[in-house]
C-alpha positions in Angstrom: 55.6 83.2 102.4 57.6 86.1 104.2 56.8 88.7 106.7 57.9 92.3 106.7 60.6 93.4 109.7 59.7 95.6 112.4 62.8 98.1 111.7 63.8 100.6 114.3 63.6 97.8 116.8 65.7 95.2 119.0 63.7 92.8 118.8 62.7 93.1 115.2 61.9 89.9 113.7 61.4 88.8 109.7 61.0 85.7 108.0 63.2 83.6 106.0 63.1 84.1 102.5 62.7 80.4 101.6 63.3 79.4 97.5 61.1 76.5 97.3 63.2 75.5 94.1 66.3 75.4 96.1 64.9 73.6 99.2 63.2 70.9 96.6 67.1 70.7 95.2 68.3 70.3 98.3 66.0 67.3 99.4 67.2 65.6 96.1 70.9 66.2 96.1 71.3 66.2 99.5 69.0 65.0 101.8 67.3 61.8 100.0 68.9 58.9 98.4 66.8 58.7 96.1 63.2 60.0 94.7 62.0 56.7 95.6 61.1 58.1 99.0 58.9 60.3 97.5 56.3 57.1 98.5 57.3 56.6 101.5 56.9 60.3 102.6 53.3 60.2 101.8 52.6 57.2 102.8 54.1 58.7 106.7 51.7 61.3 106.2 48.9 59.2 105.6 49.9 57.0 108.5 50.1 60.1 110.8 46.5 61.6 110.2 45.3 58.0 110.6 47.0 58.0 113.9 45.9 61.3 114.8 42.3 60.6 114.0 42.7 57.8 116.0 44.1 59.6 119.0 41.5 62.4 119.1 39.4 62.1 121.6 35.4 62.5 120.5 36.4 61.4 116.7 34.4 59.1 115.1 36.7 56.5 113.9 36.5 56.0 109.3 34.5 53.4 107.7 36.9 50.3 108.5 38.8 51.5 110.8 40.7 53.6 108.3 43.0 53.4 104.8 45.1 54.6 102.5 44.8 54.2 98.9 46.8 54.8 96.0 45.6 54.8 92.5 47.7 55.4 89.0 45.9 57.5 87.1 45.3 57.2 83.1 46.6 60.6 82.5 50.5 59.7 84.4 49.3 61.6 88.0 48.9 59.3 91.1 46.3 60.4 93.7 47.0 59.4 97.5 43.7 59.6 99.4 43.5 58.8 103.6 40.8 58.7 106.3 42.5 60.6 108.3 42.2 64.0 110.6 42.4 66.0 107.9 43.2 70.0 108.2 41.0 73.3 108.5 42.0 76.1 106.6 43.9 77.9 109.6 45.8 74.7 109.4 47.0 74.2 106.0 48.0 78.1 106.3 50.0 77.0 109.3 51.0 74.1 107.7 51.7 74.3 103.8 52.7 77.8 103.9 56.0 77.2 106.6 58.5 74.7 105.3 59.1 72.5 108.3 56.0 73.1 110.0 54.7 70.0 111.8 50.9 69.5 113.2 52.4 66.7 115.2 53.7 69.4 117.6 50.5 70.4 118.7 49.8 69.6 121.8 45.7 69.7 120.3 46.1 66.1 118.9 46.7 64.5 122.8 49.8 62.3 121.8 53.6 62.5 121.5 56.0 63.1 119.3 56.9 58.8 119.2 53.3 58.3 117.7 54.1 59.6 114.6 56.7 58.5 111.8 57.3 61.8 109.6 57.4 65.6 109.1 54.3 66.8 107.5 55.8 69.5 105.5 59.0 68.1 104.3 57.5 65.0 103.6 55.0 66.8 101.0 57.7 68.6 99.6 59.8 65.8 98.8 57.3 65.1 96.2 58.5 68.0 94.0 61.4 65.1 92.8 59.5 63.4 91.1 56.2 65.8 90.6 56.1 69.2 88.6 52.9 70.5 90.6 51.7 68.5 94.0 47.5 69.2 94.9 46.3 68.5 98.3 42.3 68.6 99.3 41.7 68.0 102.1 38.7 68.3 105.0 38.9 68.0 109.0 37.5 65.4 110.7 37.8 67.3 113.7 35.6 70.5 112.5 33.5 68.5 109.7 31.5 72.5 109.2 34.7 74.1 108.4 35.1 74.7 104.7 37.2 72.2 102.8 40.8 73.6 101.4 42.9 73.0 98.3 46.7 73.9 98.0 48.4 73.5 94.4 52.3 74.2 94.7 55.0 74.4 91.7 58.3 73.2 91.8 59.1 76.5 91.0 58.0 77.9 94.2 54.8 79.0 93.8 51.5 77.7 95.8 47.8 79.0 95.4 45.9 78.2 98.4 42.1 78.6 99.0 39.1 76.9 100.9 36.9 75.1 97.9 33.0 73.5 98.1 32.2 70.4 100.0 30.9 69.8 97.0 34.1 69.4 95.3 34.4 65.8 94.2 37.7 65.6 95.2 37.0 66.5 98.9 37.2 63.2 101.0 33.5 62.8 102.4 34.4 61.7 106.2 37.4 64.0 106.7 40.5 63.2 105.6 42.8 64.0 102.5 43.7 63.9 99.1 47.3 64.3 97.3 47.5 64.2 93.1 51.0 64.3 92.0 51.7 65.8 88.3 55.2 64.4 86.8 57.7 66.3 86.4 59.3 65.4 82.8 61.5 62.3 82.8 60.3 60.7 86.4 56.9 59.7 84.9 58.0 55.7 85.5 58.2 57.0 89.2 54.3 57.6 89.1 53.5 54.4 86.8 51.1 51.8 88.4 54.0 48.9 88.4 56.4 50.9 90.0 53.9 52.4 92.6 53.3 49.2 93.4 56.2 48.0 94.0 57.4 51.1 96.1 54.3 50.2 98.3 55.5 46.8 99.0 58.1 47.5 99.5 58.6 50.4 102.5 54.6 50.2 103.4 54.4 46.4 103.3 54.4 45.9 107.2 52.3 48.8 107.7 49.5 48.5 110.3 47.1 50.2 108.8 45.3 48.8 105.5 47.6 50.1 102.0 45.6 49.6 99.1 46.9 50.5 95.3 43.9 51.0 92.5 44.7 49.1 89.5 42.7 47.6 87.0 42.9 43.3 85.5 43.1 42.9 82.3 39.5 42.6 81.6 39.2 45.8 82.4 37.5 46.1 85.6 39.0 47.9 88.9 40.3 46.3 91.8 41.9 47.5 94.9 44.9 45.5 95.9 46.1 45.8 99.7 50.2 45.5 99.8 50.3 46.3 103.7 50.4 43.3 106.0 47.9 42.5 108.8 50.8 41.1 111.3 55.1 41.5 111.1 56.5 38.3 109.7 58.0 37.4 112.7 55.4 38.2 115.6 53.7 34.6 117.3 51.2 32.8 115.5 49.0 29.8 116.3 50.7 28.7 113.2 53.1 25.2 113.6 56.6 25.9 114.7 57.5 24.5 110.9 55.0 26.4 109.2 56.8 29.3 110.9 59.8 28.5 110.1 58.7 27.9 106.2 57.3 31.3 106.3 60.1 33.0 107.7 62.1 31.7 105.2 60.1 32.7 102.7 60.4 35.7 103.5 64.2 36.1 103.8 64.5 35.1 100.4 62.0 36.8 99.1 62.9 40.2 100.5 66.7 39.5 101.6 67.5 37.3 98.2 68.7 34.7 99.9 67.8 31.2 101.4 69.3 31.5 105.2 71.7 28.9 107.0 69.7 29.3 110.0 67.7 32.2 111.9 68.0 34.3 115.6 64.8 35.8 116.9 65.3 39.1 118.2 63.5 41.1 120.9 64.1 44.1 122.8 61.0 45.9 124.4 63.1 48.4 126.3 64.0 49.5 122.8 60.5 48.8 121.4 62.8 45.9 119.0 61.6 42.9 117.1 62.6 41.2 114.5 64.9 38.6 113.2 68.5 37.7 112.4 69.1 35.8 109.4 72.8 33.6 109.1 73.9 34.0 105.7 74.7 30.8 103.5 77.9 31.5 102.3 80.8 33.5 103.7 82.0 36.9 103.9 85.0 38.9 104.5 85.5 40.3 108.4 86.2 43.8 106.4 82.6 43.3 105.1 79.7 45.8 106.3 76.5 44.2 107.5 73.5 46.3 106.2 70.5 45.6 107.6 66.6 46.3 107.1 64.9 48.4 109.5 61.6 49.2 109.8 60.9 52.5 112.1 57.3 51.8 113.7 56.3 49.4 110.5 57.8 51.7 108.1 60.6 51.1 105.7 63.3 52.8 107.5 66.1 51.6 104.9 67.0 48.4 103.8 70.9 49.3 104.5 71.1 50.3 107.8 75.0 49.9 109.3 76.0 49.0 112.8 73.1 47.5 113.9 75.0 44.8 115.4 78.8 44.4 116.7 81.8 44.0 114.1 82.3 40.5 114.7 78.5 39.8 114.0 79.0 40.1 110.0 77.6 37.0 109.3 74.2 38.1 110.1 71.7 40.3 108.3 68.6 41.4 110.4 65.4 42.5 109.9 63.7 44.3 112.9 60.9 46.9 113.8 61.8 50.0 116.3 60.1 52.5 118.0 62.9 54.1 120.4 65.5 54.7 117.8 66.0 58.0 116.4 66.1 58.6 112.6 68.4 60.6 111.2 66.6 63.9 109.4 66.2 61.8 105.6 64.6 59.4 108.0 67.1 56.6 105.7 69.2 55.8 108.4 69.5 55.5 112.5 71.1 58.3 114.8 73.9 57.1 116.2 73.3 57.5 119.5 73.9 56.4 123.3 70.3 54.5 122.7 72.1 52.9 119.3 74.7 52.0 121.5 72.9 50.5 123.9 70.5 48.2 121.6 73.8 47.4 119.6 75.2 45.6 122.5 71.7 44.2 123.4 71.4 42.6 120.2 74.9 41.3 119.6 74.3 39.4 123.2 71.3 37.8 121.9 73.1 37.0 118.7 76.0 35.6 120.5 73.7 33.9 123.1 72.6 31.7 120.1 75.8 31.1 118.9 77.4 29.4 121.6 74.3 27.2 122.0 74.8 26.1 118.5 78.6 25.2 118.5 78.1 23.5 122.1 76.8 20.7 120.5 77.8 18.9 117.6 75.0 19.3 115.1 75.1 19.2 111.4 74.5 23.2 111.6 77.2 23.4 113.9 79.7 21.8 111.3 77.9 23.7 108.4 78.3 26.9 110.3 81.9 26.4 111.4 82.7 25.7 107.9 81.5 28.7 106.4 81.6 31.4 109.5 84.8 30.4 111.3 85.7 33.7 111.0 83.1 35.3 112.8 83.9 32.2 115.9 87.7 33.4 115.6 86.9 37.2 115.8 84.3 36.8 118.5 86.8 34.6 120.2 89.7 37.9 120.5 87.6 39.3 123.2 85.2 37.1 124.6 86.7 34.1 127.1 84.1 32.4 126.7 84.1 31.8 123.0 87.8 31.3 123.3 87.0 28.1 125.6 84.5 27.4 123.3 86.4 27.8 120.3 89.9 25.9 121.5 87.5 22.9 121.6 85.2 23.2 118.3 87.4 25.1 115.9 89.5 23.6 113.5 93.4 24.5 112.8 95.0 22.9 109.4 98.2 20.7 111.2 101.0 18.9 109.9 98.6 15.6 111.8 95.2 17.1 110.0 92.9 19.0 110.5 92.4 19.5 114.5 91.5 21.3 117.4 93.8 23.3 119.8 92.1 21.2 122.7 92.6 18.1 120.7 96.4 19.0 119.7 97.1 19.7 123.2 95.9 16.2 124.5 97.6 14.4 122.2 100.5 15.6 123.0 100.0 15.2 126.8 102.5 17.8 128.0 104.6 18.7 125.5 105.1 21.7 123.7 102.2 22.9 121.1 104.1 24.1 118.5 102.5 26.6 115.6 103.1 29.1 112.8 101.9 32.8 112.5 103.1 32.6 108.9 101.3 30.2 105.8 104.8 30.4 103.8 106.4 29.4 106.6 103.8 26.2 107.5 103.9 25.4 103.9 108.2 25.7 103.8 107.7 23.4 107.0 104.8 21.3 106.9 106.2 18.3 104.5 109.2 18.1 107.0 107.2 18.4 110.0 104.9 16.3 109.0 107.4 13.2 108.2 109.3 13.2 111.5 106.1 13.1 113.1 105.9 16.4 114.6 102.6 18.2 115.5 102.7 21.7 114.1 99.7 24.3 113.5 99.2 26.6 111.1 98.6 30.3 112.7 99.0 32.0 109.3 95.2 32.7 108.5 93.0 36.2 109.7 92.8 36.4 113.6 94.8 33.4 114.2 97.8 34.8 115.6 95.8 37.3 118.1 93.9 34.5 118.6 96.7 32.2 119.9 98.3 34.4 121.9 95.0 34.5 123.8 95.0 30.2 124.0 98.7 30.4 125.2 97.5 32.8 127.8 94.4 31.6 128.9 95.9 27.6 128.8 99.9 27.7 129.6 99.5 24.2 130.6 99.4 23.7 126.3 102.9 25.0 126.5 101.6 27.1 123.3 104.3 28.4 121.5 106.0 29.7 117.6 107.8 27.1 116.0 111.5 28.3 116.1 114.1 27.2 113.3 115.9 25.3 116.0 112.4 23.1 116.8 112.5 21.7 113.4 116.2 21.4 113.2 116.2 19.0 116.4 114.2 16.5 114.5 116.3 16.2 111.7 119.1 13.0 111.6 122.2 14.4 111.7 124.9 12.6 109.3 127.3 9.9 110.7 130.7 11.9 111.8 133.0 10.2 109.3 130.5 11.7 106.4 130.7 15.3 107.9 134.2 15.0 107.5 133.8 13.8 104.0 131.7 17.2 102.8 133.3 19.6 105.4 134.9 21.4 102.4 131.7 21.0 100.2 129.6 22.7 102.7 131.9 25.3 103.4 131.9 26.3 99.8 128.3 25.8 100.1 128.2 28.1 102.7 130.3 31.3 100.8 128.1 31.0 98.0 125.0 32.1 99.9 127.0 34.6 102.1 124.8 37.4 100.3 121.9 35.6 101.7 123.2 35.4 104.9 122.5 31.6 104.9 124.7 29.1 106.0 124.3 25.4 104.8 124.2 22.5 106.7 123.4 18.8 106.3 121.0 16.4 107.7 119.0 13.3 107.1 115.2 13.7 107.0 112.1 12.4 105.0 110.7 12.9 102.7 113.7 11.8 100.6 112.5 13.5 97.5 112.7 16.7 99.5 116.5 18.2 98.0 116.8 21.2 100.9 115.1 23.2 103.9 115.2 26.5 104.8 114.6 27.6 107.8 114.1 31.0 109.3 113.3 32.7 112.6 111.0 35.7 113.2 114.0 37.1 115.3 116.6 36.9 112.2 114.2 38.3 110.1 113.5 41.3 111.6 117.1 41.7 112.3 117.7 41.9 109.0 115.3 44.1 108.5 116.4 46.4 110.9 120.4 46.4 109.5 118.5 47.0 105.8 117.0 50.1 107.3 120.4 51.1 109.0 122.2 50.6 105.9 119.4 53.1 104.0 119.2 56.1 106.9 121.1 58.8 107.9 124.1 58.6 111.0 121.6 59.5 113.8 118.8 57.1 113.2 120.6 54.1 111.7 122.7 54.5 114.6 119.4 54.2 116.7 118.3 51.7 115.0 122.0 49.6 115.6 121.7 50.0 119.1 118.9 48.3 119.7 118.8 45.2 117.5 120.6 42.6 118.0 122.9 40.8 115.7 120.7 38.8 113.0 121.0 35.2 113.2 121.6 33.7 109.8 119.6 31.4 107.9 120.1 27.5 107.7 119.9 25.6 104.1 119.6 22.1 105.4 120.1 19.7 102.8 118.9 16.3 103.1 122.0 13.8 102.8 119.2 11.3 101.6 118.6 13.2 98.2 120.5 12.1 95.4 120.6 15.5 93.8 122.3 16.6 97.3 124.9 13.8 96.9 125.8 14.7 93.8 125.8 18.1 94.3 128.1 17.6 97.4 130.4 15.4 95.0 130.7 18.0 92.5 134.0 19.6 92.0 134.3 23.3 93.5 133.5 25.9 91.0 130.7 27.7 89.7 128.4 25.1 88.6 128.7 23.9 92.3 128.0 27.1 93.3 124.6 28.1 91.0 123.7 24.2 92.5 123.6 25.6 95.9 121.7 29.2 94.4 119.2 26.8 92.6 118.4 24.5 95.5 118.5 27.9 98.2 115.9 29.7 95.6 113.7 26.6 95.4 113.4 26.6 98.7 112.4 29.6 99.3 109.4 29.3 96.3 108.4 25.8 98.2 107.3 28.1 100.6 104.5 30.1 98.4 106.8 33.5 98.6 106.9 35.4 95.7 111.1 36.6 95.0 112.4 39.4 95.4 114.6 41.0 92.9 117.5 39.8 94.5 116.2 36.6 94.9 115.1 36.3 91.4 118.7 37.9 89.8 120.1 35.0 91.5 118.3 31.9 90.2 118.9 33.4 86.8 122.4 33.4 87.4 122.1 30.0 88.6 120.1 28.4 85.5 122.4 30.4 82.9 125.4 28.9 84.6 123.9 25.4 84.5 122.9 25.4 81.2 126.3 27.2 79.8 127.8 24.0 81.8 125.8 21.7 80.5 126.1 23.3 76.8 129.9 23.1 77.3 130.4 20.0 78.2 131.7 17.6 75.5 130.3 14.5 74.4 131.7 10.9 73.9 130.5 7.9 72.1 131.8 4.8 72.4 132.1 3.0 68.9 131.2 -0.6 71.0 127.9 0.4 72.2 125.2 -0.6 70.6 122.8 2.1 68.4 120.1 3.5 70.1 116.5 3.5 68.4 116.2 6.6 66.5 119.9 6.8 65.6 121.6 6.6 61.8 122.6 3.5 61.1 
């Protein structure tokens, strides 16, 4: 397998020393996947002297056109025989004897590179990971006088090769080739008839050419089963439109595992593309990565290819056949390319093409979809105007009113402002409120939605979009008759101190629902001025003195109790003291959990503080009976 150098020379050339051990390590570690490919290799090679049989001009053309057939042998080998163009000697010495080699460079066989799917070499020697010694026979078509060759390798590196008798009965009669893999110890299942067949299936199955596996019934007598298909799924058929459909739903679940919301034909014959897009029933999160099966001239390419399609297009798994995409060198995967690029965006259009004609409408799809892929809408929607348009009027926003529509929201309130929260603690601290004074109010808080109405307020400022601010709510709120301020001025100044850690001041106002004790409300602005004096309080002189100069003072929060709660009264009529006070820290901390926010520490010292003083209060507090009253049920007599 080496040559000697030339020394004494510039231009002295030698050969590689090539371990045939270490490169079969090197397919299986880091090259493959998995030794499942093993199949799919020889079945390229197969495919490839088919082709170039085909190609030749002056060759007689196999009995049939052509096959390749697999059969499970009794003893744990598997043979892989193929009509195809076979090799001469000088060719297998060309071929077998330098790793890498490739017949498909020649420029003898009259076609290009794109007509062929693998590597001859490489894909022989990935064998090796699952077989302990690999045979090839084989006989040119092309030269039917030359002698017929064998070539029996070792995973350990060494190879015998030699030209044999025509006689031979494992030389193919017509020309073409024969490959007997010997397991290695511990990958016999690899070789065993079920799971050949099921490799064949399974990256041959959409082969063009006919991909027949020798087994044998259960009586006992041989049959050759054919697991390649005569036509791609998806290609036109006289066939009804529904017995189309039928099938192509068949086949998503049986090869995807799952039964499809709806389907996207895809074509793209710049790119030599077909195929299909299949919606998925249930959703998925936008983090998710689509994986998709491709199919590289009818071969199994892989069944998890990534970035076929856009980011937002995760609610779709495809299943297409190329011929202008490059592979990567395991041939499991697409280079990703300027060509990738291009077909990427070229798909995505067609994708998106077909969702927009769906949502236009109302259809029960389009409600089914909506409901389960509104994410994919909203995330489309961030950069495509015309989806936003499309979106403002089909895509539904949780309200204080009900579910609704921006469009919807914005017409119902005919002019005035279109109020909404980039925050689900704070629609849920607001909603009940909101929602009693009759105020239309969105809820912003879920993923995209804020981006997404920045866009709408942009695109539509007629909608007078805007964030709910603490003093929107606030105005709706019934503010208390004068002469009852005056009452609880010095309640609500007490009030007031005992939150000054919170930097919350309490005020009081009238508002449904009654059962509703207190309302905190916040600003985005306060918060992050707060946020910002934390950070000056924790830093050094120079940055927290940075920091001071440009944030503004933090405006505090407001605990608005509702003078229509009895607990509020009574709180308000309470004497001054602690148990006033842990009152006020009970109802502020309350308030803040109505919200769905988990406490801080702070926050979470100080409604303990405020239930132990309670309950010491309430502990405390002596009892009276009055002898005149009559015995309750239960009591000694």
């Amino acid at each position: 397998m080496t040559s000697a150098a030339r020394e004494g020379s510039p231009d002295s050339r030698a050969a590689f020393q090539v371990d045939l051990h270490g490169v079969v390590d090197l397919l299986a570690r880091h090259l493959y996947s998995s030794p499942r490919v093993y199949l799919r290799e020889l079945l390229q090679n197969g495919v490839d002297a088919l082709t170039a049989r085909r190609l030749l001009p002056g060759l007689a053309a196999p009995e049939g056109g052509g096959r390749i057939l697999l059969t499970p042998c009794a003893d744990g080998s598997l043979e892989v025989r193929d009509d195809g163009v076979g090799l001469t000697g000088a060719e297998a010495v060309e071929l077998l004897a330098t790793i890498g080699r490739s017949s498909k460079r020649d420029a003898d066989l009259g076609a290009g590179r794109e007509e062929f799917l693998g590597q001859f070499g490489i894909g022989l020697l990935s064998a090796f990971m699952v077989a302990e010694t690999i045979e090839l026979v084989s006989r040119s078509a092309r030269q039917p006088d030359a002698a017929p060759v064998r070539w029996l390798g070792h995973a350990d590196g060494r190879y015998e090769l030699g030209e044999i008798s025509p006689d031979d009965p494992d030389v193919p009669t017509g020309g073409g080739s024969l490959v007997r893999l010997h397991p290695r110890r511990d990958m016999e299942h690899w070789l065993a008839a079920e799971t050949v067949v099921a490799l064949a299936e399974d990256v041959g199955g959409l082969l063009p050419v006919p991909v027949l596996v020798a087994t044998t019934l259960e009586d006992g007598s041989p049959v050759q089963r054919r697991v390649s298909a005569t036509a791609l799924p998806w290609s036109p058929s006289a066939t009804a439109p529904a017995a189309r459909e039928q099938g192509l739903v068949a086949y998503a679940e049986r090869t995807l595992g799952f039964t499809p919301l709806a389907r996207i034909d895809l074509d793209l014959p710049l790119a030599g593309l077909t195929g299909v897009a299949y919606v998925l029933p249930g959703a998925l999160a936008p983090t998710s990565t689509a994986h998709h099966r491709v199919y590289l001239r009818r071969m199994l390419l892989s069944s998890s290819v990534p970035d076929l399609l856009p980011p937002w297009a995760f609610f779709v798994r495809c299943v297409v056949d190329v011929a202008a995409l490059r592979p990567t060198a395991s041939r499991e995967g697409l280079y990703d390319d300027e060509v990738l690029v291009a077909t990427r965006d070229a798909l995505g259009r067609q994708v998106r093409a077909w969702l927009l004609a769906t949502l236009a409408e109302p259809s029960p799809l389009a409600t089914t979809f909506l409901r389960t892929h509104h994410l994919a809408v909203r995330a489309l929607a961030l950069q495509d105007d015309e989806m936003l348009d499309l979106a403002t009027q089909v895509l539904p926003f949780e309200s204080t009113l009900g579910p609704t529509t921006l469009a919807d929201a914005a017409e119902r309130l005919a002019g005035e402002r279109l109020l909404f929260t980039t925050d689900l603690e704070e629609f849920r601290r607001l909603a009940p409120v909101a929602s009693a004074q009759g105020l239309l109010l969105v809820n912003g808080g879920y993923v995209y939605d804020d981006d997404l109405l920045t866009r709408v307020a942009a695109r539509f400022p007629a909608w007078r979009l805007a964030r709910v601010t603490a003093d929107d709510v606030a105005h709706t709120l019934e503010e208390v008759e004068p002469l009852r301020e005056l009452e609880v001025t010095e309640a609500l100044t007490g009030a007031t101190a005992a939150l000054t850690s919170a930097d919350c001041e309490v005020v009081l106002r009238r508002f449904e629902p009654t059962s509703l004790p207190a309302l905190l409300l916040r600003d985005a602005e306060g918060d992050h001025a707060r946020a910002a004096a934390a950070t000056v309080a924790a830093a050094d002189d120079l940055w927290g003195g940075i920091v001071a100069g440009l944030t503004a003072p933090a405006k505090p929060r407001r605990l608005v109790l509702n003078d229509d709660n009895t607990t509020v009264r009574a709180l308000l009529a309470g004497a001054p003291g602690p148990v006033r006070d842990a009152g006020v820290h009970a109802l502020y901390v309350t308030s803040l959990l109505a919200s769905g926010r988990p406490l801080n520490d702070g926050e979470s010292r100080l409604l303990d503080g405020a239930l132990r003083t309670l309950l010491d209060g309430a502990l405390a507090a002596p009892t009276t009976t009055d002898p005149a009253a009559p015995p309750r049920e239960g009591d000694a007599r």
